[in-house]
C-alpha positions as CSV (number, residue, x, y, z in Angstrom):
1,X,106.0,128.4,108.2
2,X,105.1,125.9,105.4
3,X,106.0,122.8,104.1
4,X,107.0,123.8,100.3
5,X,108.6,121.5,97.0
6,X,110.6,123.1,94.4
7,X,110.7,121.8,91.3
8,X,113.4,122.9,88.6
9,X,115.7,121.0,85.9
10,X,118.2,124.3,86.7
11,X,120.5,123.2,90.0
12,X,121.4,126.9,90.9
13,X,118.1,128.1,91.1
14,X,116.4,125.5,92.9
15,X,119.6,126.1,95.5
16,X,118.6,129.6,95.4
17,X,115.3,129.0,96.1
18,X,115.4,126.9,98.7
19,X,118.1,129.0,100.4
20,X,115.2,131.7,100.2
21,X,112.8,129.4,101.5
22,X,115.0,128.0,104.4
23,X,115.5,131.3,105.6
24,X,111.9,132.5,105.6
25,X,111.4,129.4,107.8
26,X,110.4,127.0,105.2
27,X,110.6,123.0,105.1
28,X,112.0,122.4,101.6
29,X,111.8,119.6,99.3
30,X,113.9,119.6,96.2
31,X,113.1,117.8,92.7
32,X,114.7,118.4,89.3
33,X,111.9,115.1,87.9
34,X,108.2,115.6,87.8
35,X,107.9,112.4,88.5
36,X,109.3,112.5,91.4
37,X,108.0,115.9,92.8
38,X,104.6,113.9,92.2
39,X,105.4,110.9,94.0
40,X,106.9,112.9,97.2
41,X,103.9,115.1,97.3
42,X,101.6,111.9,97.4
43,X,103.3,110.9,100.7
44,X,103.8,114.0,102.4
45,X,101.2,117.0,103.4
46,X,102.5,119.9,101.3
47,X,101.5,123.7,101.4
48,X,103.4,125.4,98.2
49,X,104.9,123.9,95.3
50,X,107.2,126.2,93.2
51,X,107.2,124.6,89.5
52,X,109.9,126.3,87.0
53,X,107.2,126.6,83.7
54,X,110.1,125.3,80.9
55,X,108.4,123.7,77.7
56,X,109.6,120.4,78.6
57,X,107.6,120.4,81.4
58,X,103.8,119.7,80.8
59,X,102.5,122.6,82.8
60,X,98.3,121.5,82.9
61,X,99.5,118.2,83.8
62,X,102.0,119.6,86.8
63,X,99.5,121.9,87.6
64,X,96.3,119.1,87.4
65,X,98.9,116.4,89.3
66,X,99.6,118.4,91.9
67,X,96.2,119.5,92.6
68,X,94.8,116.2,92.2
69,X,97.2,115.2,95.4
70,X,96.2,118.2,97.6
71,X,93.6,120.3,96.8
72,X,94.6,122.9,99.3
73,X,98.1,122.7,97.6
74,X,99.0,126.2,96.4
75,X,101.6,126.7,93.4
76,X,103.4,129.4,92.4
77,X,105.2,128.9,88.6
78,X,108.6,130.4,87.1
79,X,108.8,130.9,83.7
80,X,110.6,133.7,80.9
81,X,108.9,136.3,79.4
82,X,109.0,134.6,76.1
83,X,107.4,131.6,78.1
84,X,104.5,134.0,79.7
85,X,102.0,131.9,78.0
86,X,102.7,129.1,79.6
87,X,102.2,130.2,82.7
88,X,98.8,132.0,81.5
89,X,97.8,128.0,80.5
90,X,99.4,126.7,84.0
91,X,96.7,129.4,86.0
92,X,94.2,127.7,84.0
93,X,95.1,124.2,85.4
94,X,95.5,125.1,89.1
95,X,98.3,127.0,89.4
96,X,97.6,130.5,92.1
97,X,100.1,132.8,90.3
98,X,103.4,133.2,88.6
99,X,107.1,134.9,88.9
100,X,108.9,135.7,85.4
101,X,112.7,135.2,85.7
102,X,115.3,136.1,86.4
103,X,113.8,135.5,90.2
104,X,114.5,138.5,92.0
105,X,114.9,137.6,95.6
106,X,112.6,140.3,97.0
107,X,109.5,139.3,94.9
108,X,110.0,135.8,95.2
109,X,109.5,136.0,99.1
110,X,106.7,138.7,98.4
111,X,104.5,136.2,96.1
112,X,105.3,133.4,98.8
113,X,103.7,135.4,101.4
114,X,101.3,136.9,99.3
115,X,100.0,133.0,98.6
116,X,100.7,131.6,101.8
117,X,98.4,134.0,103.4
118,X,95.8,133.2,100.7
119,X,96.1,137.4,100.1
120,X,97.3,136.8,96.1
121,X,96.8,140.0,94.4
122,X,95.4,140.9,91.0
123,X,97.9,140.4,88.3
């Protein structure tokens, strides 16, 4: 279906993510470094990058990085309720849309389509 990174500093739910992904027919990349994520996505043709939106993580320079690498790139950010702005600042720099956690499964795979097919609704 698409060729998709995850990156998130949590272990379980960038397994559960990419468990998701795999089984919706995905190619999966995992990162838990932004560095890396950026470097891999320099190399490699990528259609969706799911970035978890924690504050250690600079999300218009994610967001801008990404972008800068593929322009066709679509990203989907994570982040908490009490972290909403962030992600509000991360669909300033790039990003397509957001998912608050907890991830419910259902809706994950819903926004993944729903961006994949370029059909994102309103939020």
């Amino acid at each position: 279906m698409a060729k998709s990174l995850i990156l998130h500093d949590e272990t379980d739910c960038r397994e559960l993510i990419k468990r998701v992904l795999l089984e919706n027919g995905h190619e999966v990349a995992t990162f838990d470094k932004e560095e890396e994520a950026l470097a891999w996505t320099s190399s490699n043709q990528v259609d969706l990058a799911i970035v978890s939106l924690e504050p250690e993580i600079v999300q218009s320079k994610i967001c801008q990085g990404l972008k800068k690498l593929s322009a066709n790139l679509k990203i989907l950010v994570l982040t908490t309720y009490t972290n909403r702005g962030l992600a509000t600042e991360a669909l300033e720099h790039g990003a397509d849309d957001y998912l608050l956690k907890p991830i419910e499964i259902k809706k994950l795979e819903a926004k993944v389509r729903s961006i994949i097919s370029g059909k994102i609704p309103t939020r």
